[in-house]
PDB file of N, CA, C and O in Angstrom:
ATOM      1  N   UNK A   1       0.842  -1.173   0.000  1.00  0.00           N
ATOM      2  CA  UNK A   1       0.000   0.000   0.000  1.00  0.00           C
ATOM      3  C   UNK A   1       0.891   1.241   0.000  1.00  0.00           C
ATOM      4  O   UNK A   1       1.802   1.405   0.811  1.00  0.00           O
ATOM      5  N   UNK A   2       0.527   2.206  -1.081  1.00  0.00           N
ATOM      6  CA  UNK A   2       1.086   3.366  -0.627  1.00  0.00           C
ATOM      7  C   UNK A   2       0.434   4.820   0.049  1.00  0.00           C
ATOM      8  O   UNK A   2      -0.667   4.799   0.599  1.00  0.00           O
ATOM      9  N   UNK A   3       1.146   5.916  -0.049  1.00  0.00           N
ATOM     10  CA  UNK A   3       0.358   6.813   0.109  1.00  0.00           C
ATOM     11  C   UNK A   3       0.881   8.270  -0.564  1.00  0.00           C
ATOM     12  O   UNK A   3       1.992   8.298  -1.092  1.00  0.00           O
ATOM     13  N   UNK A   4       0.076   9.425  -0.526  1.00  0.00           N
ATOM     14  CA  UNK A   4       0.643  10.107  -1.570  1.00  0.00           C
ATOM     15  C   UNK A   4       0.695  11.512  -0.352  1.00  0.00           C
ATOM     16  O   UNK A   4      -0.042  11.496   0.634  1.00  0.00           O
ATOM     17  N   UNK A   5       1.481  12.438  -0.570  1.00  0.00           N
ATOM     18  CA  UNK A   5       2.179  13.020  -0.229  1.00  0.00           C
ATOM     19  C   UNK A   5       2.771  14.422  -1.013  1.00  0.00           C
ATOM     20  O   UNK A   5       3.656  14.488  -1.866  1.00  0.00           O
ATOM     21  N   UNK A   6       2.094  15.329  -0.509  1.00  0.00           N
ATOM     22  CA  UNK A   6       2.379  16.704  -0.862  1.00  0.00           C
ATOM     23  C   UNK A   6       3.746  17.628  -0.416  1.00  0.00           C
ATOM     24  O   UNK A   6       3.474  18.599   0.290  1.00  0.00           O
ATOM     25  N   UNK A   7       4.506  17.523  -0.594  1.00  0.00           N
ATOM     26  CA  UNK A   7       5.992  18.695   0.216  1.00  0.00           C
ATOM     27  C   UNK A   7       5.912  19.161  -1.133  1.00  0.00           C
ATOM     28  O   UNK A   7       5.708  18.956  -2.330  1.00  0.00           O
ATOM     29  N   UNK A   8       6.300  20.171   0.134  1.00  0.00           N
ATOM     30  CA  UNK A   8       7.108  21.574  -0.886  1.00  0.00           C
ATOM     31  C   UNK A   8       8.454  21.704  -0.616  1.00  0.00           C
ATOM     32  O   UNK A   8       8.708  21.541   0.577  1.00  0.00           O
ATOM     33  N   UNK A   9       9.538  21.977  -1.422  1.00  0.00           N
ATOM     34  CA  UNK A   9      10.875  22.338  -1.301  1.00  0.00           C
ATOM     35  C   UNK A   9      10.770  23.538  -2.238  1.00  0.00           C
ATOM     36  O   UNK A   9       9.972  23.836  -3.127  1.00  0.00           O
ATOM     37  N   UNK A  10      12.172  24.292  -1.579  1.00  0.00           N
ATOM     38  CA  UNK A  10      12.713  25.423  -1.958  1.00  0.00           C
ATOM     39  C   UNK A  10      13.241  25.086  -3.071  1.00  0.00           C
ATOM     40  O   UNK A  10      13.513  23.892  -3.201  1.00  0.00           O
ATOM     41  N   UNK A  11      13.539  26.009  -4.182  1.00  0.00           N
ATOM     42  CA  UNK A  11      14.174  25.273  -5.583  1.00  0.00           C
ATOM     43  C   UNK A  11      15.362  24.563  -5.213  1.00  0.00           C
ATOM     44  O   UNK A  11      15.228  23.418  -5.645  1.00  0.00           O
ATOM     45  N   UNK A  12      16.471  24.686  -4.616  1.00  0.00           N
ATOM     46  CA  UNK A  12      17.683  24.546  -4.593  1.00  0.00           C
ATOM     47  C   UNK A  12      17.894  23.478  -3.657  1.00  0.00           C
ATOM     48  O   UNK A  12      19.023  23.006  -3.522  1.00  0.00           O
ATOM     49  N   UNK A  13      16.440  22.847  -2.681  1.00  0.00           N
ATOM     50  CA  UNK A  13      16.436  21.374  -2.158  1.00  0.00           C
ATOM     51  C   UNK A  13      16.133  20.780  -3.014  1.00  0.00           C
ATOM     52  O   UNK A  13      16.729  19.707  -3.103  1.00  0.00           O
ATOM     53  N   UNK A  14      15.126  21.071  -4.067  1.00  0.00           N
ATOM     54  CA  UNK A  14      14.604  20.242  -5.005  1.00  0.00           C
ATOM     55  C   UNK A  14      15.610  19.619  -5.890  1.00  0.00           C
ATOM     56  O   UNK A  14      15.903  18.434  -6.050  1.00  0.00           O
ATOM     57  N   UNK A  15      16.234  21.086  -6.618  1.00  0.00           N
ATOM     58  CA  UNK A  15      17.062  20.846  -7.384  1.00  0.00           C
ATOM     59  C   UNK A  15      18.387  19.350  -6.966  1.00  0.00           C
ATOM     60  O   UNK A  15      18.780  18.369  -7.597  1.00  0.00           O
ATOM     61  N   UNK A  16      18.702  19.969  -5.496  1.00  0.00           N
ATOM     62  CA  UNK A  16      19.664  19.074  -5.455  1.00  0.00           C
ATOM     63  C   UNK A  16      19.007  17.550  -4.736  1.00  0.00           C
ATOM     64  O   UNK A  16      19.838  16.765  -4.279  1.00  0.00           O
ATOM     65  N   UNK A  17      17.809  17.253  -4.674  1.00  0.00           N
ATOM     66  CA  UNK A  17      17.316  16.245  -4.557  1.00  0.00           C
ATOM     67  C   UNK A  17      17.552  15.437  -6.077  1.00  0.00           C
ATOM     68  O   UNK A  17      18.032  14.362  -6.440  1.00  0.00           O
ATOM     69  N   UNK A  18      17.123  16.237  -6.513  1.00  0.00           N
ATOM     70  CA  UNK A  18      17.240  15.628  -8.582  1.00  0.00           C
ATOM     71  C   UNK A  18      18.215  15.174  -8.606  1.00  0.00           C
ATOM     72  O   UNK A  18      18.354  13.974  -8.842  1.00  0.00           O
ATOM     73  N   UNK A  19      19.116  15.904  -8.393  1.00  0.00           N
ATOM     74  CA  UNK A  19      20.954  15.549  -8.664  1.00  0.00           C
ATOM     75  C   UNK A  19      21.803  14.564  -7.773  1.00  0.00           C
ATOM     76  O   UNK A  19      22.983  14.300  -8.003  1.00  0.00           O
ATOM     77  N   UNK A  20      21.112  14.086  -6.798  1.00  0.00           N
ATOM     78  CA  UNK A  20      21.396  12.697  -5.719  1.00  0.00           C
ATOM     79  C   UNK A  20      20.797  12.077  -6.185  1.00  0.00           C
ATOM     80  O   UNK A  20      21.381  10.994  -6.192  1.00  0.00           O
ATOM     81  N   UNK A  21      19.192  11.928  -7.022  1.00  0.00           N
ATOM     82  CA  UNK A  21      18.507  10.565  -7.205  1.00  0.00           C
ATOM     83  C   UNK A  21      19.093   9.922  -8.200  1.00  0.00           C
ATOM     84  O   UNK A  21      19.388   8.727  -8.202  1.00  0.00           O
ATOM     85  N   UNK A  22      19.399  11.273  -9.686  1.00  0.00           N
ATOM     86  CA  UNK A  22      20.051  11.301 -10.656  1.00  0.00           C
ATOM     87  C   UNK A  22      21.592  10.600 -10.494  1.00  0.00           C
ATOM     88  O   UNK A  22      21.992   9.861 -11.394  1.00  0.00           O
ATOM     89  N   UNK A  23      22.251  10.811  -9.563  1.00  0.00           N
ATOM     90  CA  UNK A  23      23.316  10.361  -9.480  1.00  0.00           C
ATOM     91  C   UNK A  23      22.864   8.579  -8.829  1.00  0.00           C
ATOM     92  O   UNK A  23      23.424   7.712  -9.500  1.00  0.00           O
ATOM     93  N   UNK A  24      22.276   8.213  -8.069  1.00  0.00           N
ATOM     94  CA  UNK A  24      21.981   7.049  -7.392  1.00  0.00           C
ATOM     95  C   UNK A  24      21.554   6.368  -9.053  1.00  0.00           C
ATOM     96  O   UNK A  24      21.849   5.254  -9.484  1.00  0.00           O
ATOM     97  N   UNK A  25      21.086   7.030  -9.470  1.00  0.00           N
ATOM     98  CA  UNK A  25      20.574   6.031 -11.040  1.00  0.00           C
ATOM     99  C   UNK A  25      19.022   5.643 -10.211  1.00  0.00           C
ATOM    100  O   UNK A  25      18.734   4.472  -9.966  1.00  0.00           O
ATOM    101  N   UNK A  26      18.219   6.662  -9.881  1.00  0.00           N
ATOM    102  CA  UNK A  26      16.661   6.088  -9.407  1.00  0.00           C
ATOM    103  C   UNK A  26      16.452   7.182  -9.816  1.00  0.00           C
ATOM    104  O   UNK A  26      17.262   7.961 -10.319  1.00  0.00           O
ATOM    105  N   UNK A  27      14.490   7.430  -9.487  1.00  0.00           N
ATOM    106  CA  UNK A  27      13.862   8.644  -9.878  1.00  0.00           C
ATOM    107  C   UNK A  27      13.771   9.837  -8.337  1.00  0.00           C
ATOM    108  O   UNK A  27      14.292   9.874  -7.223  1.00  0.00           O
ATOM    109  N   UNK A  28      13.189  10.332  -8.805  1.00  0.00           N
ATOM    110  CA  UNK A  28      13.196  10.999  -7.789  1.00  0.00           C
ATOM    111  C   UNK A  28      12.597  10.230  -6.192  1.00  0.00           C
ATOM    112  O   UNK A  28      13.127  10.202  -5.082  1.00  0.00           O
ATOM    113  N   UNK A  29      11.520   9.770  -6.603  1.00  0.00           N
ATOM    114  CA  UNK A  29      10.155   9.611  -5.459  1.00  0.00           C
ATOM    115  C   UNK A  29      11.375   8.332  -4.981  1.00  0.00           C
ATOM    116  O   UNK A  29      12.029   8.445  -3.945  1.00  0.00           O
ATOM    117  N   UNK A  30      11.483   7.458  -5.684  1.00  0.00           N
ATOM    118  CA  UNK A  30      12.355   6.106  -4.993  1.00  0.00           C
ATOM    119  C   UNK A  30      13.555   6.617  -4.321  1.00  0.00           C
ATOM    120  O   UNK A  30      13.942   5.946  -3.364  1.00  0.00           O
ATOM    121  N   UNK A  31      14.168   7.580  -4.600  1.00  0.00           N
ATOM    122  CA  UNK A  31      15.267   8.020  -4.163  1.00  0.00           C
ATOM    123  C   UNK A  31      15.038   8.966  -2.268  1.00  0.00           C
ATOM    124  O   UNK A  31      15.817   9.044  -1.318  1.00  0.00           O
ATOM    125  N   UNK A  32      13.508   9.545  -2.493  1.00  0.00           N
ATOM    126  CA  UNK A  32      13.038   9.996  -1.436  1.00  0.00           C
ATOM    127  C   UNK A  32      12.854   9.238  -0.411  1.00  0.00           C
ATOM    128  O   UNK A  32      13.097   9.436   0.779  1.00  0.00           O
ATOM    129  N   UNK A  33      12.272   8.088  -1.116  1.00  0.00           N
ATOM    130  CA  UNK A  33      11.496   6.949  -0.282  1.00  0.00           C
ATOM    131  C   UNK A  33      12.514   6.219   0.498  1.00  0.00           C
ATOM    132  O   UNK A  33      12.133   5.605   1.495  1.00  0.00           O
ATOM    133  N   UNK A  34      13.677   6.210   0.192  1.00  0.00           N
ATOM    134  CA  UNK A  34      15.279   5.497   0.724  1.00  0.00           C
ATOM    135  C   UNK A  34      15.561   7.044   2.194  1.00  0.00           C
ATOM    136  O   UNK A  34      15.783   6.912   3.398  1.00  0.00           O
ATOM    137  N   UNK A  35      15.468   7.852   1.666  1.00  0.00           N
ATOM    138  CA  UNK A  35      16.104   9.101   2.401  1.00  0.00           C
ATOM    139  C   UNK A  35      15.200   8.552   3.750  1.00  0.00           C
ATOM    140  O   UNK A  35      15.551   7.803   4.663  1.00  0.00           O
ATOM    141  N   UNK A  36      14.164   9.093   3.550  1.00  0.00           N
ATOM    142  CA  UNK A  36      12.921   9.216   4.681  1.00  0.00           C
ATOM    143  C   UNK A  36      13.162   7.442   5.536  1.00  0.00           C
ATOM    144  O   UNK A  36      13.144   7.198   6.742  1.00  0.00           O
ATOM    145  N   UNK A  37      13.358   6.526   4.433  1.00  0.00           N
ATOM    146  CA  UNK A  37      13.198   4.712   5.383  1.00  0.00           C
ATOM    147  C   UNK A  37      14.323   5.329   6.785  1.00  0.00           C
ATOM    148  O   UNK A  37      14.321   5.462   8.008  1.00  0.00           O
ATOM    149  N   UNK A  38      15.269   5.576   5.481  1.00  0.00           N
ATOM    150  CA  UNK A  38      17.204   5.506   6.652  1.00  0.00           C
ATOM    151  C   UNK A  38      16.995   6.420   7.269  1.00  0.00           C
ATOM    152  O   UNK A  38      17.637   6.150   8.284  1.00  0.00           O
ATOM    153  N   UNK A  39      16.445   7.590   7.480  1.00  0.00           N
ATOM    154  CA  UNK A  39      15.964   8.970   8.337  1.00  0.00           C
ATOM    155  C   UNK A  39      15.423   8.264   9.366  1.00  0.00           C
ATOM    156  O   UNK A  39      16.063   8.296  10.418  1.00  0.00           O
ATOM    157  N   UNK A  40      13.865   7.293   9.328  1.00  0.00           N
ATOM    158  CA  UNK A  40      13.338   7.137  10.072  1.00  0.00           C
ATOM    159  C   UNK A  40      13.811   5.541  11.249  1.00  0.00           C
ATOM    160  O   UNK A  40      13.464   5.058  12.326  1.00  0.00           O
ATOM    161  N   UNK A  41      14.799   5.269  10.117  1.00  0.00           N
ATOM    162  CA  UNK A  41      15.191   3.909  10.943  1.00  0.00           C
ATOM    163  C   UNK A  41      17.008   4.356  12.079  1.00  0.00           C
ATOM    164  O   UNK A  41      17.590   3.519  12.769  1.00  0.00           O
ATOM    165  N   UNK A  42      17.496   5.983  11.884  1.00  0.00           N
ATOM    166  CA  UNK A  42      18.078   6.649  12.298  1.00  0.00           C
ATOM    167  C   UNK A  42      19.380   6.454  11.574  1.00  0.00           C
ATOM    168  O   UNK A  42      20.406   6.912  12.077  1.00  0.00           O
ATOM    169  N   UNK A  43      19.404   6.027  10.815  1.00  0.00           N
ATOM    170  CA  UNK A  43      20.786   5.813   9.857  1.00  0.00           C
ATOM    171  C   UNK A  43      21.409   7.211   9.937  1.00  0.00           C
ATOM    172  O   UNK A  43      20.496   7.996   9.680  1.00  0.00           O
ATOM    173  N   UNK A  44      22.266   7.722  10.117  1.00  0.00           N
ATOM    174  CA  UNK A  44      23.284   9.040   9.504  1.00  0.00           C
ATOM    175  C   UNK A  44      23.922   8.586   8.355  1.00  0.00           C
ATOM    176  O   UNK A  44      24.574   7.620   7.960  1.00  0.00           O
ATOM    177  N   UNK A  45      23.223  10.290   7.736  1.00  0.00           N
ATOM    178  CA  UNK A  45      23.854  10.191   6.196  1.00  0.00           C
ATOM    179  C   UNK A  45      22.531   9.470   5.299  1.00  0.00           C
ATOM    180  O   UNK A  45      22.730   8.771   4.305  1.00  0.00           O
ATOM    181  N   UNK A  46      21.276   9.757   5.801  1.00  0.00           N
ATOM    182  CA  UNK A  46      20.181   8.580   5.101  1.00  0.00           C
ATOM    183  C   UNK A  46      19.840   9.011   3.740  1.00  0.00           C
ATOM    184  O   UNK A  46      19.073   9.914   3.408  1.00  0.00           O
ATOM    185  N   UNK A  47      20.863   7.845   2.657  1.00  0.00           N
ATOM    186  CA  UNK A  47      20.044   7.757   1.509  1.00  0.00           C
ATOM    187  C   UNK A  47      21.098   9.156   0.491  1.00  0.00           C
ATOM    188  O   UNK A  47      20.756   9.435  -0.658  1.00  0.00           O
ATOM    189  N   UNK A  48      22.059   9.708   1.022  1.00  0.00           N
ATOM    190  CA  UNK A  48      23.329  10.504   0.693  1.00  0.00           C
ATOM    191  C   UNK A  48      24.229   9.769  -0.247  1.00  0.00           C
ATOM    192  O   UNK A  48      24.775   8.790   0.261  1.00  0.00           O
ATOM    193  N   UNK A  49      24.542  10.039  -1.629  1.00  0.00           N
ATOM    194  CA  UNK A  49      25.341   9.776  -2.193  1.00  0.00           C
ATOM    195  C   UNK A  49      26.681  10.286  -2.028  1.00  0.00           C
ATOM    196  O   UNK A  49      27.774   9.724  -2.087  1.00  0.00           O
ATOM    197  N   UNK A  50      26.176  12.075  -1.697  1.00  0.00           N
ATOM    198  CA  UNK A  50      27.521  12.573  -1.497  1.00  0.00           C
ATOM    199  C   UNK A  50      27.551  13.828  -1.515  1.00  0.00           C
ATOM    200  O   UNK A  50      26.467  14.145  -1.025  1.00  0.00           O
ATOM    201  N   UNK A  51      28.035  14.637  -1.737  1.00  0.00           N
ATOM    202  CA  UNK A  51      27.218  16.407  -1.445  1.00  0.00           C
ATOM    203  C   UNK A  51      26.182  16.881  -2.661  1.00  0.00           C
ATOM    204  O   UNK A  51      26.135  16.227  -3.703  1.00  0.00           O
ATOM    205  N   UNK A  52      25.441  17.940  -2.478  1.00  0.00           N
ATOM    206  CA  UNK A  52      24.711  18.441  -3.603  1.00  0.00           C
ATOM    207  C   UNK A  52      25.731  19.403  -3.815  1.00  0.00           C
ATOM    208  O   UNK A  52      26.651  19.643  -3.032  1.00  0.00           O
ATOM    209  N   UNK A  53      25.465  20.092  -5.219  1.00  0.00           N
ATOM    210  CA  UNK A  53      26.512  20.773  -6.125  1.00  0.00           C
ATOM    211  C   UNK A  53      26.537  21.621  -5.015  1.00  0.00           C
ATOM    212  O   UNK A  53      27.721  21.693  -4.686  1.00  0.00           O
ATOM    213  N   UNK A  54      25.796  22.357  -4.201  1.00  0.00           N
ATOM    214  CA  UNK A  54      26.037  23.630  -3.486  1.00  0.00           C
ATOM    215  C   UNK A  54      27.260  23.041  -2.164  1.00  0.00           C
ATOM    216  O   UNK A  54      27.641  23.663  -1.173  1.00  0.00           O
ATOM    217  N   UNK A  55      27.572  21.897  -2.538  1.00  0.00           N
ATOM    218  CA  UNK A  55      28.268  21.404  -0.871  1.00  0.00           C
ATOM    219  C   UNK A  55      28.155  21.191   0.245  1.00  0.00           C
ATOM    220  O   UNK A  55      28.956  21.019   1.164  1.00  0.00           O
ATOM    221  N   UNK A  56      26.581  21.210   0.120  1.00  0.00           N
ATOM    222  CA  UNK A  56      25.786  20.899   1.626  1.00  0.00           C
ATOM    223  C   UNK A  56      25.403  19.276   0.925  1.00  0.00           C
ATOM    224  O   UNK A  56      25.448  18.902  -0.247  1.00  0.00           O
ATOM    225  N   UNK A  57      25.014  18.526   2.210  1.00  0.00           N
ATOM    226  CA  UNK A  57      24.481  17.235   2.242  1.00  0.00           C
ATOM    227  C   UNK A  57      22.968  17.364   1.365  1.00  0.00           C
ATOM    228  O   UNK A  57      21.998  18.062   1.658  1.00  0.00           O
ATOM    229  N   UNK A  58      23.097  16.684   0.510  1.00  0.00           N
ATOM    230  CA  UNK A  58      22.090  16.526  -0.124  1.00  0.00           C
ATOM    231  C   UNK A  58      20.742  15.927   0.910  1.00  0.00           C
ATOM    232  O   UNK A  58      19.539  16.178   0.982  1.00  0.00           O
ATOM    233  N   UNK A  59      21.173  15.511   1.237  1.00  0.00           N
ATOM    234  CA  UNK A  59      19.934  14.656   2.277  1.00  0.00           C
ATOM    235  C   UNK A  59      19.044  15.638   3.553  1.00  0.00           C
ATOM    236  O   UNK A  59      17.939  15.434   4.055  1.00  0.00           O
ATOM    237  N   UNK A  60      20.026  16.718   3.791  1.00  0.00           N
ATOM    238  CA  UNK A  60      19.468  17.927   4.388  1.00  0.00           C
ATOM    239  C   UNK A  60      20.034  17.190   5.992  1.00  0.00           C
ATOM    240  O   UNK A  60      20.233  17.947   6.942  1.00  0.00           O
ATOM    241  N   UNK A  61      20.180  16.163   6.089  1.00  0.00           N
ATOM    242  CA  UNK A  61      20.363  15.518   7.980  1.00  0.00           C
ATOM    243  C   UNK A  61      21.871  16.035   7.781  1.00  0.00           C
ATOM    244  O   UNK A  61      22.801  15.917   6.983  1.00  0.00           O
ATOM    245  N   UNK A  62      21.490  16.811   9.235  1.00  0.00           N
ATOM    246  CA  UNK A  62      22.909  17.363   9.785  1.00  0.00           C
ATOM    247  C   UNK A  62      23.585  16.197  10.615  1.00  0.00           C
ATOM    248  O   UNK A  62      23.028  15.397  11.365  1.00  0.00           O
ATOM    249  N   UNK A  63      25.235  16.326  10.220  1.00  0.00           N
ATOM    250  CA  UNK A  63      25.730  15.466  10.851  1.00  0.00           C
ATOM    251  C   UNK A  63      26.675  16.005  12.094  1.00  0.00           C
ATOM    252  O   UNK A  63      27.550  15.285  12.573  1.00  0.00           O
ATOM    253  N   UNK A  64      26.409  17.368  12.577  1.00  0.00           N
ATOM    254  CA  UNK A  64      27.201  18.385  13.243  1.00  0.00           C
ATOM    255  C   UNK A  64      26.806  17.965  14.691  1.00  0.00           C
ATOM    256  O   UNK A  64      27.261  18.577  15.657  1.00  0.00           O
TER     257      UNK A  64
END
């Protein structure tokens, strides 16, 4: 079962959401759906390939 789900991001989360899923080789939503599992199962670093072009963690979880 799924469910559907409205967020909003700022262009430049979005953008660099694109550019981690894009890089993972998934789409966007599957690439989300990994972030949010490892977020919620407390993984650090959940679902991070590696920085977004701006040099922040693509994944938005601070590791500070």
């Amino acid at each position: 079962m799924t469910k559907n789900v409205n967020v909003r991001f700022p262009d430049d989360v979005h953008q660099a959401a694109v550019d981690a899923a894009a890089a993972d080789d998934r789409s966007l939503n599957s690439w989300l759906v990994a972030v949010v599992r490892r977020a919620a199962a407390g993984q650090e670093g959940a679902g991070c390939v590696g920085s977004a072009p701006d040099g922040s963690r693509a994944n938005g979880v601070a590791t500070d």
